[in-house]
KELOTI-135750 format. One record per residue (C-alpha): residue in three letters; chain; x, y, z. Coordinates in steps of 0.5 Angstrom, whole numbers, plus 500, padded with zeros to 3 digits. Layout:
BEGIN
SITE;ALA;A;X;Y;Z
...
//
This chain:
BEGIN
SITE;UNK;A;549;492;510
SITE;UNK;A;546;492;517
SITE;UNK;A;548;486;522
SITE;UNK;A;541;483;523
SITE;UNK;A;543;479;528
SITE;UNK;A;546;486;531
SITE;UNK;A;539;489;532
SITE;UNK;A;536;483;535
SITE;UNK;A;541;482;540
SITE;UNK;A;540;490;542
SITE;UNK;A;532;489;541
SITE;UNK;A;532;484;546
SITE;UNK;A;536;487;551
SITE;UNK;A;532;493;551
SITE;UNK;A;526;489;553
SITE;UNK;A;530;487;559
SITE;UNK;A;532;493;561
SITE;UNK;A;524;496;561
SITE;UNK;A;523;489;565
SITE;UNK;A;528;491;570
SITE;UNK;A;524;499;571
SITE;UNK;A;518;495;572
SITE;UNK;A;514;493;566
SITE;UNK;A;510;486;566
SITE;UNK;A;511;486;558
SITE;UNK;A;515;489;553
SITE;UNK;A;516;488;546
SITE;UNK;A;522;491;541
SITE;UNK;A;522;494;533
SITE;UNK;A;528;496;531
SITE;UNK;A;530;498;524
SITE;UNK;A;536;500;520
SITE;UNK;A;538;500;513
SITE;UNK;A;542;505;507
SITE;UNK;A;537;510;503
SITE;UNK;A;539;512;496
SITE;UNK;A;535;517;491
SITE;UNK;A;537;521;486
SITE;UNK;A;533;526;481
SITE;UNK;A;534;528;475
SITE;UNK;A;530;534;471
SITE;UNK;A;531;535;465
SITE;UNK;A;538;532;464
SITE;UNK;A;542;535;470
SITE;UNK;A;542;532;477
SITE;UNK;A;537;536;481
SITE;UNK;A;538;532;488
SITE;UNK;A;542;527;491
SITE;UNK;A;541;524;497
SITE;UNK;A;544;518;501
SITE;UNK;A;543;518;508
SITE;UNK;A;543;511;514
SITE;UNK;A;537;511;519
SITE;UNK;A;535;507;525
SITE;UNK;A;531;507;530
SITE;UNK;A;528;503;537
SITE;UNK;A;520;503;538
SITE;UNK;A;519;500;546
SITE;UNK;A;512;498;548
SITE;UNK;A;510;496;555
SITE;UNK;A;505;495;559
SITE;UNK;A;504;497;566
SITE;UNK;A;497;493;570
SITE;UNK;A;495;494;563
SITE;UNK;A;497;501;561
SITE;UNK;A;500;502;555
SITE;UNK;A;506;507;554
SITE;UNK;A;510;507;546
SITE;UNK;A;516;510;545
SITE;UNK;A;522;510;540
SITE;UNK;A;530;513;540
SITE;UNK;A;535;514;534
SITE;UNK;A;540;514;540
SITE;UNK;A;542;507;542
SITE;UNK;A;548;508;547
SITE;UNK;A;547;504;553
SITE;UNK;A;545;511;557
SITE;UNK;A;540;512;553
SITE;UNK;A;537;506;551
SITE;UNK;A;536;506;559
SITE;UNK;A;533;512;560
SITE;UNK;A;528;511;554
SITE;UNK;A;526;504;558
SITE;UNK;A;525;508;565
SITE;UNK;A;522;514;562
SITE;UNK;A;517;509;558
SITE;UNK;A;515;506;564
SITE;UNK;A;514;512;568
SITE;UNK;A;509;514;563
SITE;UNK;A;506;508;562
SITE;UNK;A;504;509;570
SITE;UNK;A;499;516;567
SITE;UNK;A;496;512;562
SITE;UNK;A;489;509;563
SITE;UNK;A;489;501;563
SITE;UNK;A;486;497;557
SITE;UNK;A;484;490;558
SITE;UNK;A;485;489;551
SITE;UNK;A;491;491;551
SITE;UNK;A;498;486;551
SITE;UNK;A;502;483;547
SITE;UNK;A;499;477;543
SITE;UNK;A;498;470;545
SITE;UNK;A;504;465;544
SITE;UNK;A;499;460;540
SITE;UNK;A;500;467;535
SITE;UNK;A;507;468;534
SITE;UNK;A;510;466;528
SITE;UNK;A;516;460;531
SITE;UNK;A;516;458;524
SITE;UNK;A;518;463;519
SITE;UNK;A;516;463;512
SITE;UNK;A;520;460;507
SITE;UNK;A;524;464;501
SITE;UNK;A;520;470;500
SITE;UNK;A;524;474;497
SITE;UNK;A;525;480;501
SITE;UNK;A;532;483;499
SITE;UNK;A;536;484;493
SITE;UNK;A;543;481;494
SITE;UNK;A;546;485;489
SITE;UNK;A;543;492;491
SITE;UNK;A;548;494;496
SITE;UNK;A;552;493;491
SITE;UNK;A;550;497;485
SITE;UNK;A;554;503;484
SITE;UNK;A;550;510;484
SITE;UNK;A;552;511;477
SITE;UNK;A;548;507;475
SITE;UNK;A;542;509;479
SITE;UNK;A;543;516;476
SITE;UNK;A;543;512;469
SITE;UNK;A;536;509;471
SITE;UNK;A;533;516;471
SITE;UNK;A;537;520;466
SITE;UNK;A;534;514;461
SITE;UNK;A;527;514;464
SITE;UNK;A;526;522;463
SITE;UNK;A;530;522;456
SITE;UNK;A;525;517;454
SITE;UNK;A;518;521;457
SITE;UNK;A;522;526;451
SITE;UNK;A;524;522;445
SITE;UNK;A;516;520;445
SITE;UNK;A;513;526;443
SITE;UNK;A;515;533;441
SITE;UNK;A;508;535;446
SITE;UNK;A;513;533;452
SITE;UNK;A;516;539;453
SITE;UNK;A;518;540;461
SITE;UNK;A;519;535;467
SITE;UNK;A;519;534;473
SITE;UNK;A;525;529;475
SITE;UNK;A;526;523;473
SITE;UNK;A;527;520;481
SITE;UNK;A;531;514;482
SITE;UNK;A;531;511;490
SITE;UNK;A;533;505;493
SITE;UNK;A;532;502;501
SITE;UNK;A;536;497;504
SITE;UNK;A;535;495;512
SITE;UNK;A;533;490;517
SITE;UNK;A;527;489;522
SITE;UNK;A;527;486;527
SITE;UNK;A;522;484;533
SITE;UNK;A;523;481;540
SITE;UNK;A;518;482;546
SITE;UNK;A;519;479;553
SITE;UNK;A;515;473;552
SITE;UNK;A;520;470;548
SITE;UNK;A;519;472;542
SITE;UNK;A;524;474;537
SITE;UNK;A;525;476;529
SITE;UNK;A;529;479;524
SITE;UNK;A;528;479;516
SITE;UNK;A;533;484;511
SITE;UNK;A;528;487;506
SITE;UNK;A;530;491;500
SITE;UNK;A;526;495;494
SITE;UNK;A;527;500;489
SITE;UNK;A;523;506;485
SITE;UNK;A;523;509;479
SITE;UNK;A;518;515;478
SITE;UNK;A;517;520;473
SITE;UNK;A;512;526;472
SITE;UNK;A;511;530;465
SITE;UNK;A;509;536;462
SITE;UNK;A;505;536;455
SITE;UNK;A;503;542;451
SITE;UNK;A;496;542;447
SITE;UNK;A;495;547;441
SITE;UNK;A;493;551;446
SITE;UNK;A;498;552;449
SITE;UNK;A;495;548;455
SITE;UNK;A;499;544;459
SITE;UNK;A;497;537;463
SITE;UNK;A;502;534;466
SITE;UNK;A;501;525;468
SITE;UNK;A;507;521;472
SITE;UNK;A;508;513;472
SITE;UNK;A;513;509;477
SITE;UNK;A;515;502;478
SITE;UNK;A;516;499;484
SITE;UNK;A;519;492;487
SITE;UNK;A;524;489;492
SITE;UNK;A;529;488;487
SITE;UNK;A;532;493;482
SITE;UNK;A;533;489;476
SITE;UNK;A;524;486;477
SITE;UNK;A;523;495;476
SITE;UNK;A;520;496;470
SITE;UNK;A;525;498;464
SITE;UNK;A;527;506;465
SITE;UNK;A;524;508;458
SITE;UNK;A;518;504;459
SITE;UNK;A;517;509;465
SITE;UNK;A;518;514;461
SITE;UNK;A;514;512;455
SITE;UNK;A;507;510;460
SITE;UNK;A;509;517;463
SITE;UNK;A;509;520;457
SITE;UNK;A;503;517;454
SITE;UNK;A;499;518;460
SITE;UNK;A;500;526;460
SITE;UNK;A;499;526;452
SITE;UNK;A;492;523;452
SITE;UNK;A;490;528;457
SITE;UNK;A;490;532;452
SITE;UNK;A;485;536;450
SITE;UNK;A;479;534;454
SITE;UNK;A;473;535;455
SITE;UNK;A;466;535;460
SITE;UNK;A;462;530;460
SITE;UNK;A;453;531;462
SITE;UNK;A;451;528;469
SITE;UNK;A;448;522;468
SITE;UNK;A;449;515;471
SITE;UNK;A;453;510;465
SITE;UNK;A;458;504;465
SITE;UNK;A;465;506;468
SITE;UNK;A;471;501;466
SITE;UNK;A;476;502;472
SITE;UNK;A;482;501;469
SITE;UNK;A;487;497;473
SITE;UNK;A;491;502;474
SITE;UNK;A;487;506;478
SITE;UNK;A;482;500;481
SITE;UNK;A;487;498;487
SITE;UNK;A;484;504;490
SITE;UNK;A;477;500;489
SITE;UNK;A;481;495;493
SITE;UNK;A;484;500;499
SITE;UNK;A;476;502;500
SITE;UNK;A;473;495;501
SITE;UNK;A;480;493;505
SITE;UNK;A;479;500;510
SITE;UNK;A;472;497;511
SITE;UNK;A;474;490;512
SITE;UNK;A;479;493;517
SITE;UNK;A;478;490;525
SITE;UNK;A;479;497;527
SITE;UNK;A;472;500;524
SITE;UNK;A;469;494;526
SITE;UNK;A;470;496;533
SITE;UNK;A;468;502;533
SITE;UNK;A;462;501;528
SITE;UNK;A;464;506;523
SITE;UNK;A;463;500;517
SITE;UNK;A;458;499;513
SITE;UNK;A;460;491;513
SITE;UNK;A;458;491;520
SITE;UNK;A;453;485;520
SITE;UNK;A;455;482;512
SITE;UNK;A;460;476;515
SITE;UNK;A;457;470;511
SITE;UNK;A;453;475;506
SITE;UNK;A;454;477;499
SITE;UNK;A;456;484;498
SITE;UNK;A;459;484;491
SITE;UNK;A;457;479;484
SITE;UNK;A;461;472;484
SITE;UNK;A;466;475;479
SITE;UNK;A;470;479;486
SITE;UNK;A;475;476;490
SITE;UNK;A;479;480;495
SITE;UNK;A;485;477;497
SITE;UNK;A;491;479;503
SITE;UNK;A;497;476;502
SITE;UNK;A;503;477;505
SITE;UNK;A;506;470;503
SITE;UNK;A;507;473;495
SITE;UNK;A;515;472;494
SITE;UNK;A;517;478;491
SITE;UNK;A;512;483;493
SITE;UNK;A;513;490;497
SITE;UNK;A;508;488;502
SITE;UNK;A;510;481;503
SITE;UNK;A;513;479;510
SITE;UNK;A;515;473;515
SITE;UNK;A;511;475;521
SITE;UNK;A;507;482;522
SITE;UNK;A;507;488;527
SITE;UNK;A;506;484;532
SITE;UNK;A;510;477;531
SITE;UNK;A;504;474;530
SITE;UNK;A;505;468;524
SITE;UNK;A;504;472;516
SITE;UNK;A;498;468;513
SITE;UNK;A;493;469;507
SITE;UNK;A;486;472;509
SITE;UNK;A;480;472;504
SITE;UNK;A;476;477;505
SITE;UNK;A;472;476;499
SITE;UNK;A;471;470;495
SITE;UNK;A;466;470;490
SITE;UNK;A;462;476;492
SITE;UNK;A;461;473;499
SITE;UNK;A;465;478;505
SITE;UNK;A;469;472;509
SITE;UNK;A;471;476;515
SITE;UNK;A;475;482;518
SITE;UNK;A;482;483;519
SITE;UNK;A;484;484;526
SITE;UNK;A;490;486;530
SITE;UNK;A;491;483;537
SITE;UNK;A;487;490;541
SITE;UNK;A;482;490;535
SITE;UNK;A;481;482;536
SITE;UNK;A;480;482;543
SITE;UNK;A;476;488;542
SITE;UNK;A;471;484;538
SITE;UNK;A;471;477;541
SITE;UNK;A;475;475;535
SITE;UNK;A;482;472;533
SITE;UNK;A;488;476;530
SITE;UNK;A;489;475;523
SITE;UNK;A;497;477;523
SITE;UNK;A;495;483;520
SITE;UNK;A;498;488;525
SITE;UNK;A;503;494;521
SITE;UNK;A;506;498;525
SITE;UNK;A;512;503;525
SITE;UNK;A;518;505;530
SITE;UNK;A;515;511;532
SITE;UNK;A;507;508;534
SITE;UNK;A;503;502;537
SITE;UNK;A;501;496;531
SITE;UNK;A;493;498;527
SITE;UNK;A;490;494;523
SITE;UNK;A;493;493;516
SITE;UNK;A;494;490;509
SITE;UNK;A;500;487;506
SITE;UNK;A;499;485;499
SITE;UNK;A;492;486;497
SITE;UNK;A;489;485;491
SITE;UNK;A;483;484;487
SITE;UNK;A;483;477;484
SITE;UNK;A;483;476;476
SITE;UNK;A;478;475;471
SITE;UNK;A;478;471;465
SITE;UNK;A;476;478;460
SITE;UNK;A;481;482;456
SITE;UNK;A;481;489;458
SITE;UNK;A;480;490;450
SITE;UNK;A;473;486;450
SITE;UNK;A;471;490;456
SITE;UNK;A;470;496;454
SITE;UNK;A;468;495;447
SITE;UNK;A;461;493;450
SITE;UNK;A;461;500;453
SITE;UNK;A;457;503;448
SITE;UNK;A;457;509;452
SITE;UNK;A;460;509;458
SITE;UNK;A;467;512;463
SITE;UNK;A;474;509;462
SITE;UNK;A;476;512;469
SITE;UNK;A;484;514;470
SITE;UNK;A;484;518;476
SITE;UNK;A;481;518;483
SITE;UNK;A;483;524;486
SITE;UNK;A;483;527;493
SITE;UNK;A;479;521;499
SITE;UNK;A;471;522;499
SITE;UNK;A;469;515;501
SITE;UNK;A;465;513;507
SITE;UNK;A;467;506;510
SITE;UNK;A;462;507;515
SITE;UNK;A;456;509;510
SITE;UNK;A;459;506;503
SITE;UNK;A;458;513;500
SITE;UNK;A;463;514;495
SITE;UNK;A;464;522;492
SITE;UNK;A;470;523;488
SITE;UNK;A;474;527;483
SITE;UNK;A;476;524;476
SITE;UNK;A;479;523;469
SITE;UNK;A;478;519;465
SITE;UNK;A;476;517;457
SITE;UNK;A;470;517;454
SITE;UNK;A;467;511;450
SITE;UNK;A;464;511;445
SITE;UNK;A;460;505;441
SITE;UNK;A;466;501;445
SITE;UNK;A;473;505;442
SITE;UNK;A;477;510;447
SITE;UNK;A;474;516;444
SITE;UNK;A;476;523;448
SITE;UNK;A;478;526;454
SITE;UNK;A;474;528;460
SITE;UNK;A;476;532;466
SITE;UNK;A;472;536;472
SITE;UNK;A;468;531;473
SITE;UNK;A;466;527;480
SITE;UNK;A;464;520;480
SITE;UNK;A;458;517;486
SITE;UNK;A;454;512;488
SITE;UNK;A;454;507;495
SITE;UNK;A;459;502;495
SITE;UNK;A;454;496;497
SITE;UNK;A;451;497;489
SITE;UNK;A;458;499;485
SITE;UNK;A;460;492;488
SITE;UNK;A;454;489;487
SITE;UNK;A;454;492;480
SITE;UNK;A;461;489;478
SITE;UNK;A;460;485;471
SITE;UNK;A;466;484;468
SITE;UNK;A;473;483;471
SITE;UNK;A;480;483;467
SITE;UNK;A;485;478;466
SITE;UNK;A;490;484;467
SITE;UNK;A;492;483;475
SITE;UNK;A;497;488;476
SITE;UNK;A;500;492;483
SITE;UNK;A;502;498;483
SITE;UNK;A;507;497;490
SITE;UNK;A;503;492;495
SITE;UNK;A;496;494;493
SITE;UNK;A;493;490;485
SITE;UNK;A;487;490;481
SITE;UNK;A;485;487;475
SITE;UNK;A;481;492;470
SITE;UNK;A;473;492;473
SITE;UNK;A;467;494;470
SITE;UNK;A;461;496;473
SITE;UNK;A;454;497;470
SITE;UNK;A;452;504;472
SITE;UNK;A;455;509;476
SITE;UNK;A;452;516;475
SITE;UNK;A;458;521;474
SITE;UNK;A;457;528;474
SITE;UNK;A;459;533;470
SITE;UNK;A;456;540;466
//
């Protein structure tokens, strides 16, 4: 396991070298940590890979010019040259008065407590095992039906390391993380002959919270089955059911919409909204990255900027944007500890575990008072406009019909502007589920035209 404290020392130096070179302020990430994955295909092992990474990202700032670079080489030579040659390129660049680290009243001094970022026993499991965890997976896709007929793998994977954050106004911070997967992909065959093919995964910090390897296989299995001889469907406008595991991606959309970065470009349609109804009282959208457990959760952000809860939704009313330190300043604003940022780049704007709060109605009472109506499965492809709301995307989904799950339908495209989808919420689940950082409960809306023939 990666020594932590190792690569803060490390990050700290090199902040001290880009200050000897010249640079007013600096700041360190450094990454380190063990990757396993294996796949397995039908029985046989179809790849294996176990593999150590690391690697330094240095940001500096020179009379207000920015300049990022990053290096897997930490020798002393090389971290000197990567310091120098930052500097030099930082003297190019334009300079931005919003640019700079964070303000010392932002920085994380006191970090979160146990948030449960990293499984101890994982360094330890044995690859035999993580090549069981598959092989049990896609055996199971198997064992449910005969129309299962082929796979794409079963694949195991497993991550752990260590981040580490300094820069030169004395801030300095480290946390271990870990996470594990388990993903399969399946094929099934219809009278016909015709193929459709699904997949399900599990993913958590820890491998023993994964969902068990044959329910994997059995969801996977089940979810290609009911894909099965599908159906078209006529244009017209009709209740949709997003089914929670496909509604986070309604979360993502309101979340990219929320983000100070569009804010400051004005490329969002909540410009203006702040204090304003945007959806019915049942919505609530959360972003927390105090969630023990959670694969967003953190102590502190790209930034080190202290980790809290942000609303952005509470009861339908928009509560406010999310904001890295640039996007802040950009807009008159504080940061609200929402900074991501990787080795190789500069912190933007983002979400740690977002997610759309439960309801109080089972996913079963939901749709039986769709008379006629969309219980949709699959988004695919992007299609959504955060600076106007329009939403235009391919979909699947099962058709409802007198309130019971009837046939499947595919080739259609759903639409309509996000103000009147979120306005057009009328029932919520009680099923919150995350599918990695992002959640949703079950989410009925009242009309939404879906096209088709």
């Amino acid at each position: 396991m990666e020594d932590a404290d190792r690569y803060l020392n490390l990050a700290q130096d090199v902040v001290q070298l880009a200050r000897r070179h010249g640079a007013d302020d600096a700041d360190v990430l450094a990454a380190a940590g063990t990757e396993f994955e294996v796949t397995v295909r039908r029985g046989a092992i179809d790849k294996l890979l176990e593999a150590g990474s690391r690697a330094l990202g240095l940001r500096v700032f020179v009379g207000g010019r920015p300049a990022v670079s990053y290096t897997s080489d930490f020798s002393r030579d090389a971290l000197d040259k990567l310091a120098r040659d930052t500097v030099e390129l930082a003297s190019i660049t334009d300079p931005d008065p919003a640019g700079g680290l964070p303000d010392p009243d932002d920085w994380a001094n006191a970090f979160a407590g146990d948030l449960q970022l990293f499984d101890d026993s994982l360094p330890n499991v044995s690859s035999e095992r993580k090549i069981e965890l598959a092989r049990r997976c896609e055996a199971a896709a198997f064992d449910f039906d005969p129309r299962i007929t082929n796979s794409d793998g079963a694949t195991c994977s497993t991550d752990v390391g260590v981040q580490v954050l300094a820069n030169s106004r004395g801030f300095s911070g480290s946390y271990r993380r870990s996470s594990a997967s388990l993903v399969v992909e399946v094929m099934a065959d219809d009278e016909d002959g015709k193929k459709r093919n699904d997949h399900w995964y599990t993913a958590e910090r820890f491998l023993d919270r994964l969902e068990a390897p044959e329910e994997v296989g059995r969801l996977a299995a089940r979810r290609a089955l009911r894909q099965l001889g599908p159906r078209k469907a006529a244009t017209r406008e009709v209740p949709v059911v997003w089914e929670n595991r496909v509604a986070h991606r309604l979360v993502g959309m309101i979340a990219r919409a929320a983000s100070g970065e569009a804010l400051y470009r004005r490329q969002t349609f909540l410009m203006g909204l702040q204090g304003e109804s945007i959806a019915t009282p049942l919505v609530t959208v959360v972003d927390d990255p105090l969630m023990p457990g959670r694969l967003g959760s953190r102590p502190f952000d790209g930034e080190g900027v202290d980790s809290r809860r942000n609303d952005l939704v509470v009861g339908g009313v928009f509560q406010g944007f999310l904001f890295d330190t640039y996007t802040a300043r950009k807009t008159g604003g504080r940061t609200t500890g929402s900074a991501v940022r990787g080795v190789g780049g500069p912190p933007t704007v983002g979400t740690s575990n977002a997610y759309l709060a439960a309801g109080e109605s089972s996913p079963d009472a939901i749709i039986a008072e769709v008379d006629d109506g969309l219980f949709l499965t699959e988004l695919m492809g992007f299609g959504v406009n955060v600076t106007t709301g329009d939403v235009s995307q391919g979909a699947a989904g099962i058709w409802i019909e007198k309130g019971k799950l009837t046939y499947p339908v595919t080739e259609i495209n759903i639409s309509g502007n996000l103000k009147d989808m979120l306005l057009g919420i009328e029932r919520v689940g009680n099923d919150l589920f995350f599918l990695g950082s992002t959640g949703a409960p079950t989410v009925r809306m009242s009309r939404v035209m879906v096209s088709g023939l």
